[in-house]
C-alpha positions as a Markdown table, in Angstrom:
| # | Residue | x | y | z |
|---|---|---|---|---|
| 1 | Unk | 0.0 | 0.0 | 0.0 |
| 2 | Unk | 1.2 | 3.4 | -0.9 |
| 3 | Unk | 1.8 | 5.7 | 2.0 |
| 4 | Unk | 0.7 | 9.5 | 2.1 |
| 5 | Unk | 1.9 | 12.5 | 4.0 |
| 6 | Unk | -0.5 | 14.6 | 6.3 |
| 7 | Unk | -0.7 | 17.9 | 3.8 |
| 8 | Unk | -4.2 | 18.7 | 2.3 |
| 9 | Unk | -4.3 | 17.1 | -1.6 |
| 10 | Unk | -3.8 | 19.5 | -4.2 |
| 11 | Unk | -7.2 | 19.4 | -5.5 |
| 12 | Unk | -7.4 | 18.1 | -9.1 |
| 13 | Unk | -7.3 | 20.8 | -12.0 |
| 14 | Unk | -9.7 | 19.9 | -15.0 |
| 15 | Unk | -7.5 | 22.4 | -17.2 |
| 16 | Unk | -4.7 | 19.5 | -17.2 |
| 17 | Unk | -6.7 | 16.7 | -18.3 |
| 18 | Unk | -8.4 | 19.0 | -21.2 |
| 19 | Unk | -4.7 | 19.7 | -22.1 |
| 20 | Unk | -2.8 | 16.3 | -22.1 |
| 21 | Unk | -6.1 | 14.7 | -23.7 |
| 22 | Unk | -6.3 | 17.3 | -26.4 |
| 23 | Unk | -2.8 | 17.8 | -27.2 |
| 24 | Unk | -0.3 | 16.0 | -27.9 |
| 25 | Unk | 3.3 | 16.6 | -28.1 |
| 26 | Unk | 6.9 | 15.0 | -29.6 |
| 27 | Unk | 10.1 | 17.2 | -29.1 |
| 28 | Unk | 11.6 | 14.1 | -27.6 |
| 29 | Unk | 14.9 | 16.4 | -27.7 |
| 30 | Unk | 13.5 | 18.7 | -24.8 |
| 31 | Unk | 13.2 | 15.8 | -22.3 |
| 32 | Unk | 17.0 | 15.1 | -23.4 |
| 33 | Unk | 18.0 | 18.6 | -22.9 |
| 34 | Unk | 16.0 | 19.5 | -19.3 |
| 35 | Unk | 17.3 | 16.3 | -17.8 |
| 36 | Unk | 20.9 | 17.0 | -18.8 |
| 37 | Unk | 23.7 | 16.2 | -17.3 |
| 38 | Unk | 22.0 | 12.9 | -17.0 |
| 39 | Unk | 20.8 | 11.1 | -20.2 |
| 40 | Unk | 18.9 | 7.9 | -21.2 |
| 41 | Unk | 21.7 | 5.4 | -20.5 |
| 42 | Unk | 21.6 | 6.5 | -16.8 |
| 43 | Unk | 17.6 | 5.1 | -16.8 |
| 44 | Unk | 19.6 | 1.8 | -18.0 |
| 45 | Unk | 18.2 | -1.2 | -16.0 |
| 46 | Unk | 16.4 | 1.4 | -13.3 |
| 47 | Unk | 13.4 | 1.4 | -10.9 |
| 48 | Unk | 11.9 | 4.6 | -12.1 |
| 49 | Unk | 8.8 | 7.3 | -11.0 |
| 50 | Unk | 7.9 | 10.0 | -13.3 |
| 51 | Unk | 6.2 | 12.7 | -10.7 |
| 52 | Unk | 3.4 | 14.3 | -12.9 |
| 53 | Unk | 3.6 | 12.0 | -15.8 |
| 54 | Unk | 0.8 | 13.8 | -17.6 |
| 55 | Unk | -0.6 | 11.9 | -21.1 |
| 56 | Unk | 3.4 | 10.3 | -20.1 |
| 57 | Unk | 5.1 | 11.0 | -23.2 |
| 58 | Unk | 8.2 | 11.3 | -21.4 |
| 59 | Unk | 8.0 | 8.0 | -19.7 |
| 60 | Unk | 7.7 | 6.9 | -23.4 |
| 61 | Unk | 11.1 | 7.9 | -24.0 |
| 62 | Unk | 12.5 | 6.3 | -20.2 |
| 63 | Unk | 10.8 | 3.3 | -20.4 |
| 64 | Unk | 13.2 | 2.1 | -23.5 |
| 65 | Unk | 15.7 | 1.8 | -20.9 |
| 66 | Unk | 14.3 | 1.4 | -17.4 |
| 67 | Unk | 13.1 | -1.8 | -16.0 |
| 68 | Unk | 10.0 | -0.3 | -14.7 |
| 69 | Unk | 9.0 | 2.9 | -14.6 |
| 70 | Unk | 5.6 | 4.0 | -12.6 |
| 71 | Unk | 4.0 | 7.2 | -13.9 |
| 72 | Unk | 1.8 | 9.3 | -11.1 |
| 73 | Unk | -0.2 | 12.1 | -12.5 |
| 74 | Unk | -3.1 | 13.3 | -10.5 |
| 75 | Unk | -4.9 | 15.1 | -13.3 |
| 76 | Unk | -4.6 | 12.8 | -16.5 |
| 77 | Unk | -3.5 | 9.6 | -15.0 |
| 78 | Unk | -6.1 | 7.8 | -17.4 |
| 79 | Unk | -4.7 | 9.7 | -20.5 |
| 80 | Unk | -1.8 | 8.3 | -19.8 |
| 81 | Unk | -3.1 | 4.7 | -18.9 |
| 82 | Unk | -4.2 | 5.1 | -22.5 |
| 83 | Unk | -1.0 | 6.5 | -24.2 |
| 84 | Unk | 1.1 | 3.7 | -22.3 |
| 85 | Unk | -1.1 | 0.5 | -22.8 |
| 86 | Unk | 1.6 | -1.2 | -24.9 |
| 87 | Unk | 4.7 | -0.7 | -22.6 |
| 88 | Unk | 4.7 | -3.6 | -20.3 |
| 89 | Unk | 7.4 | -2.1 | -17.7 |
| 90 | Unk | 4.8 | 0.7 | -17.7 |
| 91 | Unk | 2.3 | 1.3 | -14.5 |
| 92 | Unk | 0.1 | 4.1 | -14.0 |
| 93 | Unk | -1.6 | 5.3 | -10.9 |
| 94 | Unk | -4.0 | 8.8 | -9.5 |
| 95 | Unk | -1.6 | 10.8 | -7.0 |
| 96 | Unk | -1.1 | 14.3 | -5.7 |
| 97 | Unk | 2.8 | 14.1 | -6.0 |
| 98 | Unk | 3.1 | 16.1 | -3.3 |
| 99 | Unk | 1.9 | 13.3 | -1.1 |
| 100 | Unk | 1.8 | 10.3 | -2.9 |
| 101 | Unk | 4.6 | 7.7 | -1.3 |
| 102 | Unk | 5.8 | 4.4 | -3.7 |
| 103 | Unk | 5.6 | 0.9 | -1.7 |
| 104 | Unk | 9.8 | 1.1 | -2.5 |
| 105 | Unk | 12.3 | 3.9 | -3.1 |
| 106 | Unk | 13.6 | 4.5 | -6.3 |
| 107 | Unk | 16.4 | 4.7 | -8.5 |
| 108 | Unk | 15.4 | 7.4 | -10.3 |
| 109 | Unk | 12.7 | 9.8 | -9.5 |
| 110 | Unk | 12.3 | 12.6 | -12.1 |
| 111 | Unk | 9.8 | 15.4 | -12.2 |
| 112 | Unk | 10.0 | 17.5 | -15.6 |
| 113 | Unk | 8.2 | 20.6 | -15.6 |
| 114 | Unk | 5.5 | 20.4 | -13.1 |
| 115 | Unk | 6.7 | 21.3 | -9.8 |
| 116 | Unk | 6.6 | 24.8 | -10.1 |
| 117 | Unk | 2.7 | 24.2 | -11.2 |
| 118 | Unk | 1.8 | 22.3 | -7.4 |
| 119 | Unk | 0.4 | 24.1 | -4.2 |
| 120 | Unk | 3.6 | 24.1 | -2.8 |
| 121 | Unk | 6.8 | 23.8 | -4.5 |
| 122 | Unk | 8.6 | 22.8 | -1.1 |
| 123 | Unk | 7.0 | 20.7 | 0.2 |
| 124 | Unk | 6.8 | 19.0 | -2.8 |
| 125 | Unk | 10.5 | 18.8 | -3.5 |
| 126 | Unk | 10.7 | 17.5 | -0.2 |
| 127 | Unk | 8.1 | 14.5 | -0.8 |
| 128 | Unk | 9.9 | 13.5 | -4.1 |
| 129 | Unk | 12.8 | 13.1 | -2.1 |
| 130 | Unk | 11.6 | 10.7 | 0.3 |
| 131 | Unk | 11.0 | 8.5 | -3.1 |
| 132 | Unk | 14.4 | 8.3 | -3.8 |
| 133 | Unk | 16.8 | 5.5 | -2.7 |
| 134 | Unk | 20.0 | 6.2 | -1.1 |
| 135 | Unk | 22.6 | 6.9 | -4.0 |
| 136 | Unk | 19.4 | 7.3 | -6.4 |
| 137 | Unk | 19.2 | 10.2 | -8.4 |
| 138 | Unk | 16.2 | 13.0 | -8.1 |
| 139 | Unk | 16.1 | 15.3 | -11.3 |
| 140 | Unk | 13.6 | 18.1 | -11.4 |
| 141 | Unk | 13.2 | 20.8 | -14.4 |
| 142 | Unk | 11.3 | 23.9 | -13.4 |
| 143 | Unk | 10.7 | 27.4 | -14.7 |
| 144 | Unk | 12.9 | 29.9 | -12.9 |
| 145 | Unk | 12.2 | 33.3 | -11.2 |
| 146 | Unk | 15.4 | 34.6 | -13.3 |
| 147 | Unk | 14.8 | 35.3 | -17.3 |
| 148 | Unk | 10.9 | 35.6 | -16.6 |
| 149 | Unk | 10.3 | 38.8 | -15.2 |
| 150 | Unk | 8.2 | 39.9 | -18.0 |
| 151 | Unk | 5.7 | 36.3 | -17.6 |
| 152 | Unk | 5.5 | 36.9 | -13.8 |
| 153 | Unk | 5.4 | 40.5 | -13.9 |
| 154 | Unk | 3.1 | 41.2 | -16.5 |
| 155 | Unk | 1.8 | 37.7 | -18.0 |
| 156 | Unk | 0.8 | 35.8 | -15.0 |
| 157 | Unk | -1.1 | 39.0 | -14.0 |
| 158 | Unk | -3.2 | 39.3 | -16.3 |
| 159 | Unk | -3.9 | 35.6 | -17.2 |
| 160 | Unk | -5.4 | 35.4 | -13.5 |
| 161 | Unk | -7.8 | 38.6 | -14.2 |
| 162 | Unk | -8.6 | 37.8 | -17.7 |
| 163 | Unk | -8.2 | 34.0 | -18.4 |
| 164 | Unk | -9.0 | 32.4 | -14.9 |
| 165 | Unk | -12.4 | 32.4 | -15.7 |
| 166 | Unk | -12.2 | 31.9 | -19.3 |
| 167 | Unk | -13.5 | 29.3 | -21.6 |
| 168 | Unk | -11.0 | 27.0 | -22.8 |
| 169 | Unk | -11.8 | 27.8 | -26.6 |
| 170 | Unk | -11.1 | 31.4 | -25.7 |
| 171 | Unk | -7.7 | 30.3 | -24.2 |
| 172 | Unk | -6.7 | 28.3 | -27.0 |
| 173 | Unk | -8.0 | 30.9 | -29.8 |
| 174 | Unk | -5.6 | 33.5 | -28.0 |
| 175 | Unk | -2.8 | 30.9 | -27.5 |
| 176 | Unk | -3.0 | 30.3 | -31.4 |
| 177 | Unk | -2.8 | 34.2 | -32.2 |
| 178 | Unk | 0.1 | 34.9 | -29.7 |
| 179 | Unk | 2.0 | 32.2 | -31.0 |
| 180 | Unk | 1.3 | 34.1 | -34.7 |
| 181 | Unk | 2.3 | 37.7 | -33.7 |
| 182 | Unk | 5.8 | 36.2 | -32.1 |
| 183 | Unk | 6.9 | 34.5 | -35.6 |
| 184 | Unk | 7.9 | 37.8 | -37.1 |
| 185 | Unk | 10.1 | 39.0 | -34.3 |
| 186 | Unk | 11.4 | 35.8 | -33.8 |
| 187 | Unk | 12.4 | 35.6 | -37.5 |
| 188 | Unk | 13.9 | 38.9 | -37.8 |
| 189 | Unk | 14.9 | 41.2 | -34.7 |
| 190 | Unk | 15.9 | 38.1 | -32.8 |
| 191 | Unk | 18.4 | 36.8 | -35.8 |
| 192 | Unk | 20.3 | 39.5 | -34.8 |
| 193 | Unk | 23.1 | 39.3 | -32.2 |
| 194 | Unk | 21.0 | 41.2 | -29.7 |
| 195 | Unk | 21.5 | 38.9 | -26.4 |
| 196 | Unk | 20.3 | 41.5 | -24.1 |
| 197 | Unk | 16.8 | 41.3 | -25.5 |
| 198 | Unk | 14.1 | 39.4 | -23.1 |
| 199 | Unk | 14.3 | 35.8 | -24.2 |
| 200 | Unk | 16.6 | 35.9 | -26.3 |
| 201 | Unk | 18.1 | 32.5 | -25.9 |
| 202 | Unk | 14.6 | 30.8 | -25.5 |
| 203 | Unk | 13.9 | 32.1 | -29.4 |
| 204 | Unk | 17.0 | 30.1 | -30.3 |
| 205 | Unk | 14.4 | 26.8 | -29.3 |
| 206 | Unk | 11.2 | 28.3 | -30.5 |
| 207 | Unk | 12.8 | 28.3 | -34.4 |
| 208 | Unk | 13.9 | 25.0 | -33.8 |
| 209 | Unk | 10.2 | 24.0 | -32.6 |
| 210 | Unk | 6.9 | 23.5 | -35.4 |
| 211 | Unk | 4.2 | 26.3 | -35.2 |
| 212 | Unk | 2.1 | 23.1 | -33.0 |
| 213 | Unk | 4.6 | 22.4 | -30.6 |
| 214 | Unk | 5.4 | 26.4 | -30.0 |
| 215 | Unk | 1.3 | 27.1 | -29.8 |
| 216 | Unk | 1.2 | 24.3 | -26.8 |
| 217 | Unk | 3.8 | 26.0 | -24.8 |
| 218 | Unk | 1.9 | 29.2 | -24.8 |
| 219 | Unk | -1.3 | 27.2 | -23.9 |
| 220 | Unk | 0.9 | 25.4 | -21.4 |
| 221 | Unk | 1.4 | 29.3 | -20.1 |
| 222 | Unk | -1.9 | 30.3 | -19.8 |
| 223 | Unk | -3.9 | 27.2 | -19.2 |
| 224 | Unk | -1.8 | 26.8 | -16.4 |
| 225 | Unk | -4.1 | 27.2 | -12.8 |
| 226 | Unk | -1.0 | 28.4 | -10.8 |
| 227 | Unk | 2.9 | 28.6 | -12.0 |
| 228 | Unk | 5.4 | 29.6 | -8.8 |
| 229 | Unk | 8.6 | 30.4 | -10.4 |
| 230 | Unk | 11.8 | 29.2 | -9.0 |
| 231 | Unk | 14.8 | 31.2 | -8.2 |
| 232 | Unk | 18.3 | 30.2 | -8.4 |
| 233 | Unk | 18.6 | 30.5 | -4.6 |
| 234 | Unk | 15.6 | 28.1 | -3.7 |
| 235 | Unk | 16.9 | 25.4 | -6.1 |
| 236 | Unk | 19.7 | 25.4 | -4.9 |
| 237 | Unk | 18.5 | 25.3 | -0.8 |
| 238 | Unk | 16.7 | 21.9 | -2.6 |
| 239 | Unk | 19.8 | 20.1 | -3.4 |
| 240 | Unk | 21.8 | 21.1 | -0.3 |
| 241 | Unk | 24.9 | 19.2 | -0.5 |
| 242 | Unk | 24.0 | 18.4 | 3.7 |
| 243 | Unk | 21.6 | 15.8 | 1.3 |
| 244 | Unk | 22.2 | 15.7 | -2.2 |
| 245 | Unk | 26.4 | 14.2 | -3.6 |
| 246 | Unk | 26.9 | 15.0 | -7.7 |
| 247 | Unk | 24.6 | 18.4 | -7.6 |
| 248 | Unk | 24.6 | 20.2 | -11.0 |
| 249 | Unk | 22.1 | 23.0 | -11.1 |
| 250 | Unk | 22.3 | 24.8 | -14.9 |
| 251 | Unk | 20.1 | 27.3 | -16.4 |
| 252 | Unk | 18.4 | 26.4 | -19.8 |
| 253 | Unk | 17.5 | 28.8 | -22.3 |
| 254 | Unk | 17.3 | 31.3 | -19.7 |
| 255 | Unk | 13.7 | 31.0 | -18.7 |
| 256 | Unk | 13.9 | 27.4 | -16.8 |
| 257 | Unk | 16.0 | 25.4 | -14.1 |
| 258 | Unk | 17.9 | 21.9 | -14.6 |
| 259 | Unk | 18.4 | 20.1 | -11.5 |
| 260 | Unk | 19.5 | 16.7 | -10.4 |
| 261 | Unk | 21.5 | 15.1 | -7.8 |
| 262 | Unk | 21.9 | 11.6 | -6.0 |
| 263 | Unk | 20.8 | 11.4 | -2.2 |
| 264 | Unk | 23.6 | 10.6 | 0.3 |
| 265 | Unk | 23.7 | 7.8 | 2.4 |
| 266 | Unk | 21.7 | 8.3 | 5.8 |
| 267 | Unk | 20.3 | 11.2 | 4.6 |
| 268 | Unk | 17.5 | 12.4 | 7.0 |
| 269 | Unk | 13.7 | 12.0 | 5.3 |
């Protein structure tokens, strides 16, 4: 039986399961670059949990090497029950990640892009780290505080006054114009050597991306029901080297966080 921790369940957010149903996505290259410096051959043979597996594209990619991977989603877990049915090291279950505690400790316990999106970013780190098995390796990919001002500033804002309430047509009608009017800056002003421009190294990804993929990043934006962004300093208070051996903590593109580590020996839970 799977064990939870004594903080009130995030309650579920309908806005995810519309999104991972509806959309689907395949920049497998992403995955590879937020959960760098590890890569697929360190999955090799694992026990692994995917914390917030959505429609569990990514656990797609793991599952090629792992030896089991378990995918907890608390939103979409049946999308993804769905998406997986042919991977037979695959399992599937409803859990508020923040809470949610495997029968065993992990090898592996990754959780790509959805931390920053739960009630309480802490306490969540803190949860995934009681999955982790001594010497096991926790890897987390969030949106940082740093390179964002303009989204938390000014975007977040005025998604909370103007989309909270919004039908979900309307959100995706403005995600598809938004992703329009950026393709001619993007093309042009941003081809220049002009690093000191907002976003300027995220528009290096966003020419490498289709129109599709780029529209469900903006969606991703301002569907989302809550986005705390991460600052350098509280990333790093995660992996304190008190718990955490082989830290590496590297910005990507500017707007996001890559983190991962292995938890010592006798670390305290």
């Amino acid at each position: 039986m799977v064990e939870e921790t004594q903080k009130n369940q995030q309650e579920h957010q309908d806005e995810w399961h519309y999104q991972w149903d509806k959309y689907k996505t395949q920049a497998h290259f992403l995955f590879f670059d937020w959960i760098q410096p590890r890569t697929l051959q360190d999955f090799d043979g694992k026990m692994v949990l995917d914390a917030g597996c959505g429609a569990g594209h990514h656990v797609q990619l793991v599952a090629s090497a792992a030896t089991h991977v378990t995918g907890v989603d608390l939103n979409a877990s049946d999308v993804a029950r769905t998406e997986l049915s042919a991977f037979d090291n695959v399992t599937t279950l409803e859990g508020d990640i923040a809470r949610f505690q495997p029968e065993e400790q992990l090898d592996i316990v990754y959780c790509v892009g959805v931390i920053h999106h739960t009630d309480d970013p802490d306490f969540t780190f803190d949860n995934l780290k009681k999955m982790v098995k001594p010497g096991g390796l926790l890897i987390i990919w969030c949106y940082s505080k740093e390179g964002n001002e303009l989204v938390w500033k000014v975007v977040e804002p005025l998604r909370r006054r103007f989309l909270s309430r919004a039908s979900r047509k309307m959100t995706v009608n403005i995600s598809w114009l938004l992703t329009a009017l950026m393709y001619p800056a993007v093309y042009t002003l941003y081809l220049l050597p002009l690093k000191k421009l907002p976003f300027y190294e995220y528009f290096q990804n966003f020419r490498k991306l289709s129109f599709y993929r780029n529209f469900l990043n903006v969606f991703d934006k301002l569907n989302a029901p809550q986005t705390d962004f991460i600052s350098r300093e509280r990333i790093e208070s995660w992996f304190s080297d008190k718990d955490f051996t082989d830290i590496s903590i590297t910005p990507y593109c500017g707007v996001s966080w890559r983190g991962s580590a292995r938890l010592r020996s006798g670390s305290a839970k």
